[in-house]
N, C-alpha and C positions, 0 to 999 in steps of 0.2 A: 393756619389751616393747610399751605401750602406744603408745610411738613409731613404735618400727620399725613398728607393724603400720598408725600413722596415715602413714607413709613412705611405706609401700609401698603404700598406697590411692591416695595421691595422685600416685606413678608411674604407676602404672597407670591411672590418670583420664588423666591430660596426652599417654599413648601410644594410650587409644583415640579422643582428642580428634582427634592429629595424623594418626591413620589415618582418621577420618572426613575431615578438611580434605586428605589425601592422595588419598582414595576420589573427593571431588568433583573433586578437579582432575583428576584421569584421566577422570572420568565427562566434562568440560570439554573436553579435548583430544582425546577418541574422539569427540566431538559434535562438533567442529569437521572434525574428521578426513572423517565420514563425509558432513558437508555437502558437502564439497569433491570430494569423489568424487563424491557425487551430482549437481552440476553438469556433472562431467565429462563422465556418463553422459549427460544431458541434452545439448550441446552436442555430442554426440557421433553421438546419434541423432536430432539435429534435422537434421542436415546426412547423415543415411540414405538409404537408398532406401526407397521404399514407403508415406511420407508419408498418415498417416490424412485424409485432406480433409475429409472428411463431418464425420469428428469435431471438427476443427479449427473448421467453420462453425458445428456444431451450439453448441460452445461459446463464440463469437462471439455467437450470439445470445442464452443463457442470460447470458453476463457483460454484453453490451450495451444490451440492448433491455428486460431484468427488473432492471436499474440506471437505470431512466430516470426513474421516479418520484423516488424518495430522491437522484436528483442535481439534478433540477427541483427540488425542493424546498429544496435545498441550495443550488442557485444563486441563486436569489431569495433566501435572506434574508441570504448571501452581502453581494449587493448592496443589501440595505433597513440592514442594520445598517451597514454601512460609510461609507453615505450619512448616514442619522440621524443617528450618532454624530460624525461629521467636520462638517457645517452648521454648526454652532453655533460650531463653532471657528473656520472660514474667515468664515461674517458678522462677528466681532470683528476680525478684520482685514482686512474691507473684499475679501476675494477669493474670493465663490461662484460666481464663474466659473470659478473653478481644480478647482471641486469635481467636474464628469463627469470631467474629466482627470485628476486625482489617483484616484477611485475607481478607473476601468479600468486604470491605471497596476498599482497592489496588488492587482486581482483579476488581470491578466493573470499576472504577474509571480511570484506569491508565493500568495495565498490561494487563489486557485482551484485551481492543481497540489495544491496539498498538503493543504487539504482535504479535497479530490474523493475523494487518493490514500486520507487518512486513511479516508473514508467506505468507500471500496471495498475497503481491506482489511478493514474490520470483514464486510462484506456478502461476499468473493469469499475472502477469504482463509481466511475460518470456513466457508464452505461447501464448500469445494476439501478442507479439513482434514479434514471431518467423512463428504464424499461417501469419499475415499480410503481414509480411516481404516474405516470402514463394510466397505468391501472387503478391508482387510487382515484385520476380525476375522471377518469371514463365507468366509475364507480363497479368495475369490477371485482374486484375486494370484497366490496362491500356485497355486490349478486350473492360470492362465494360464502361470506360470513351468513346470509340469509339462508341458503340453502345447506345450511350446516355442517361446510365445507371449512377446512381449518387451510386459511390462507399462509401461516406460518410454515407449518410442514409444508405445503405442496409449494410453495413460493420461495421462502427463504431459505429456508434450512439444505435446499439441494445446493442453492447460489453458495451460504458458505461454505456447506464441506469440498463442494466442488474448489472456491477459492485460493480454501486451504491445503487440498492437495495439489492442484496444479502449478501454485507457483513456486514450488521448491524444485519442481520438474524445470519449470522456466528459468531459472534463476541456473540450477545447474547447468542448462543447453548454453546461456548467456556466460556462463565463466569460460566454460569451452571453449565457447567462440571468439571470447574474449582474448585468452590462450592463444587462437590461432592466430585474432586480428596482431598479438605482439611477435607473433614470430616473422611475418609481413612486415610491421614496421623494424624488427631486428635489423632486416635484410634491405631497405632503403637505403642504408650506409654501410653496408656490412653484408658479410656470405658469411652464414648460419643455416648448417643443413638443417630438416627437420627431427631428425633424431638427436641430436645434439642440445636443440633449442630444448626439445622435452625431457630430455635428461637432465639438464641441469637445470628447464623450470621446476620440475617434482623432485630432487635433490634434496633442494632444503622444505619443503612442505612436508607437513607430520598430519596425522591424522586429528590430533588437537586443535588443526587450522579450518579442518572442514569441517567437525560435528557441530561446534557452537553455531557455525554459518548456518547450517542445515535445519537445526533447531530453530534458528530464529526467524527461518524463513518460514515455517509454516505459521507462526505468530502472525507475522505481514501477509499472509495468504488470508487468515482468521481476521485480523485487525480489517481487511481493506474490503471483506465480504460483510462482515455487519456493517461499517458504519456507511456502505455502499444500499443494503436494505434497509438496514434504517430510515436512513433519509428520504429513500422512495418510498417508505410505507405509510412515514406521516409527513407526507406533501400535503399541501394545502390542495384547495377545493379549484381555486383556476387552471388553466394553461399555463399562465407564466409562472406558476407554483412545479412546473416539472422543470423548466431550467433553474430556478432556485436548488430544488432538490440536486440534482446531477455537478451544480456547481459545487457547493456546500460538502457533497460527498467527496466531492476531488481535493478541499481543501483539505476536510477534516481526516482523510484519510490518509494523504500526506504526512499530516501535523501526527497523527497518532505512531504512524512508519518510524520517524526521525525518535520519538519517545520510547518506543519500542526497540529501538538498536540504541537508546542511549543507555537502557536499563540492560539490555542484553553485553553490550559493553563491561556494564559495571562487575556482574555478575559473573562474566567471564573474568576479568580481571582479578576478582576475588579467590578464586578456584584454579 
């Protein structure tokens, strides 16, 4: 008896295991489900009539101009670490000359986009989460869906195109700055006037080096503005369903940033 009854515990352990690993993967496939819709909706009502302007500008300025510090700061050490840490290497082999052109090269190309982007989804991507999320649980949304107001357009759709054009703005101010934080650290060991430094940073940079950046930066602008409303839109029903939200959007918009330059990489490389 003592069998059968340890049998039967142990079916029944491994059938509610399989229903839990069951349960998420559904929960997995309606999550992806509903993302995909929700773009839909999005590409659907950006190309609308009736186009919120105001609001579109407003949020231009909110993601542009209140990201200007933390990406100043970012482009400068950007450049001071890049610089520091490469000297040392090019003086053993006789070519610190190579060193402004090599630094702008890696910031145009590679650290500056996807830093910038990293930075801005922590900063745009948790505030978009957390501003959305806020609405959904103070059932504002919902007022607007009653009142036959289309929360998409007037709510989301300015947040991403706003997104997507501002941060290739950001990204480019952050190379600059980037640029200048290496000419600073040039001159910690070294007297490198400023015309020299910029002569031989854009020497060897081609225009081949800036278009794919520039391209992929409006992807990370696009990428870090939906999965930023997203997550604010379908927040749960409490309070601590907005910091769920704002988190979740920081993570996943990261995680999407890093897939989005790995693709853009490839594709670059191909061509």
């Amino acid at each position: 008896m003592k069998i059968k009854s340890y049998a039967r515990d142990k079916t029944i352990e491994i059938s509610e295991t399989t229903i839990k690993h069951t349960n998420k993967f559904q929960e997995f496939l309606t999550d992806v489900a509903n993302s995909v819709l929700f773009v839909i909706k999005v590409v659907r009502n950006t190309f609308a009539r009736g186009f919120e302007f105001n609001e579109f500008l407003r949020q231009c300025y909110m993601i542009g101009n209140k990201s200007l510090p933390l990406i100043s700061v970012t482009g400068i050490v950007i450049g001071l670490v890049l610089t520091i840490q490469s000297r040392p290497v090019l003086v053993n082999f006789g070519a610190v000359t190579m060193l402004p052109g090599m630094v702008t090269i890696s910031i145009i190309r590679e650290m500056g986009p996807v830093i910038t982007a990293l930075i801005c989804a922590g900063k745009i991507g948790s505030s978009m989460g957390a501003e959305i999320g806020s609405m959904r649980v103070t059932e504002q949304i919902d007022a607007m869906e009653v009142s036959s107001a289309n929360p998409i357009k007037f709510l989301i759709v300015p947040r991403v195109l706003a997104a997507t054009l501002m941060l290739p703005v950001l990204i480019l101010y952050a190379d600059a700055i980037g640029i200048l934080g290496s000419w600073a650290g040039a001159n910690i060991k070294g007297d490198v006037s400023f015309v020299l430094f910029i002569s031989q940073a854009f020497g060897d940079v081609d225009f081949a080096d800036l278009f794919p950046a520039v391209i992929k930066s409006f992807f990370f602008g696009a990428v870090i503005g939906l999965v930023g409303c997203y997550k604010g839109f379908n927040a749960g029903r409490g309070t601590e369903s907005v910091g769920i939200a704002a988190n979740s959007a920081v993570v996943m918009a990261s995680l999407f940033v890093i897939l989005v330059d790995l693709i853009a990489v490839q594709i670059t490389d191909m061509l």
